[in-house]
Each structure stands twice: as structure tokens, then as C-alpha cells.
N, C-alpha and C positions, 0 to 999 in steps of 0.2 A: 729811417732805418733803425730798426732794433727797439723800438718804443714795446711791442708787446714783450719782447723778452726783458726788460727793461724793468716793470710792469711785474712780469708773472714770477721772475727771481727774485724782487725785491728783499733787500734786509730789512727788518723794524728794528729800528735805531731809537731810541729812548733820550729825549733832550726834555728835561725837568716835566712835565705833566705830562706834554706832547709823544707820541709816538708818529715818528718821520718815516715813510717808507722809500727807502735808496736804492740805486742801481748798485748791485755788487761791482766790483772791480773791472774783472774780467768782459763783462757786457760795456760797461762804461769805456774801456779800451776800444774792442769794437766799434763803439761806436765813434769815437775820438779819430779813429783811424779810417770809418769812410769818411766822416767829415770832413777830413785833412783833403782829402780829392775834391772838393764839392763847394767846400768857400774858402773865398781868399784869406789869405794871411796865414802864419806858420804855428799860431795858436795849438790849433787842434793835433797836430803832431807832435810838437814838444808837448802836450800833455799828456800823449798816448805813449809817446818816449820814455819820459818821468817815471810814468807807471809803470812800464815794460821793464824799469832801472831794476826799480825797486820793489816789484811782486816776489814774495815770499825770500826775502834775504834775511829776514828773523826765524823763521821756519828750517824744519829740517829735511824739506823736500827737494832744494840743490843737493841734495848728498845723496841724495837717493837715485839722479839719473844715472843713465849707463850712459857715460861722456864719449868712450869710445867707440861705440855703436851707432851714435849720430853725430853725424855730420858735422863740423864747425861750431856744434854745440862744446860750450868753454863756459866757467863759472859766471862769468858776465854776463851771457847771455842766456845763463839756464832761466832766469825768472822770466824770459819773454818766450821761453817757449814753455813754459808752465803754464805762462797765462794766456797764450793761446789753444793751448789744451783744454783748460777751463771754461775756455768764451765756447766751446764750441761744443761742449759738451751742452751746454744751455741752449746755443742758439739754432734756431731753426736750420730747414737747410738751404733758404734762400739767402736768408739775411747772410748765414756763411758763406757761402758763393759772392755775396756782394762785400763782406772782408777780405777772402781770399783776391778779389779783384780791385780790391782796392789798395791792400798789399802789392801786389804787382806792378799797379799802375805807380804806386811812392818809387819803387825801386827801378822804375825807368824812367824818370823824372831825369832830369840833366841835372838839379842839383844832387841827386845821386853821386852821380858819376867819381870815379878813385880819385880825382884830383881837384873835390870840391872841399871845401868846410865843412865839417860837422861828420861830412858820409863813413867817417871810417867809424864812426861811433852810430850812426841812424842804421845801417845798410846791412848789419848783422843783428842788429835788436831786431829788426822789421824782417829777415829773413827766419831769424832764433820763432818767431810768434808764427808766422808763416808756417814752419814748422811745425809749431804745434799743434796748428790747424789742423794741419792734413794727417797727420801722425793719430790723433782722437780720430777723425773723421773716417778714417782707412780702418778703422779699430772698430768703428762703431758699424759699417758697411760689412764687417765677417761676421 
């Protein structure tokens, strides 16, 4: 999932002679987060986590959302839903149906759940990107 957008967004990253071409962020998230569905161990969601933390918190584009206008969007979670803004402004519309589904599927996971670990910090980043999905998505459909 997400190998040609993966691929077709790539950055050229410059390391001493080499030119490296890399999955931007936002596709890399993506993709970290159907992974998360698909093989075991909790890898691939704390890295999509991480990223969702910390997408554009040097940047001046947190200042920029209308906080009151959406939903449980709060500064903590504006970067995860920028960066799902982003992922999907890139990504196909299969591949985003299969994030959108694979978001859903995190969020009904039993470790979810209000009275697990981690979930009051997982369950609104993954809802915040969730968000941003369909927010681009719905934007990009008029």
C-alpha cells in the first residue's frame, strides 16, 4: 500500500555525492498506519504516532487552523490533522480509503478503549489525521 505514491512524491535528499529519493512525511504516515493493521507488534503505530506528534510544530501552519470550527481539533493534535490533509492530498483514492480504513479499524481495537494505556494520547492523534483525511477529501470531491 502507498509504494506508487511513495514513488511519485518522493524528495531528493542530497547525502555527500548521493542523491536519495524519500517518501515525504505525510505518505510515510500513511503508510505506517495501514501497516499498523496488518503486522504484528506496535512498531508501526508508534511511528505513525511520533510523526502525527510532531508534523509541522516548527512551522506556522498550527496557527493557522480555525480550532473552533473543528471538532476536538486542540493544538496537540493540529499536526495530525495537517498531516492527514497532506497524505491525501498526494494519495490516490484507493490507497486513502485503505487509510481511512485502517484508521477506523486502530480506533476499534480494544486497546483503544477510555480505560486503556496510551489511548488518551493514540485515540485523538488517529481521530485529529482521520480528520484530515476527509476534510481534503470532501474539498477535493466539490
Amino acid at each position: 500500500m502507498g509504494l506508487p505514491e511513495s514513488v511519485r512524491h518522493a524528495a531528493n535528499i542530497k547525502s555527500g555525492e548521493c542523491t536519495l529519493r524519500v517518501a515525504r512525511l505525510p505518505v510515510l504516515a500513511a503508510i505506517k498506519v495501514h501497516a499498523a493493521t496488518v503486522r504484528m507488534g506496535d512498531r508501526d503505530l508508534q511511528d505513525a504516532l511520533a510523526i502525527m506528534t510532531q508534523f509541522e510544530a516548527r512551522g506556522t501552519r498550527r496557527f493557522e487552523l480555525d480550532y473552533e470550527t473543528a471538532s476536538g481539533l486542540v493544538w496537540e493534535t493540529a499536526g495530525a490533522f495537517l498531516l492527514g490533509s497532506d497524505a491525501t492530498a498526494v494519495l490516490e483514492e484507493e490507497s486513502r480509503d485503505r487509510v481511512e480504513w485502517a484508521v477506523q479499524t486502530l480506533l476499534e481495537d480494544p486497546g483503544m478503549a477510555d480505560d486503556q494505556p496510551w489511548s488518551e494520547e493514540r485515540a485523538p492523534l488517529l481521530r485529529a489525521f482521520a480528520a484530515g483525511l476527509s476534510t481534503q477529501a470532501s474539498s477535493n470531491a466539490s
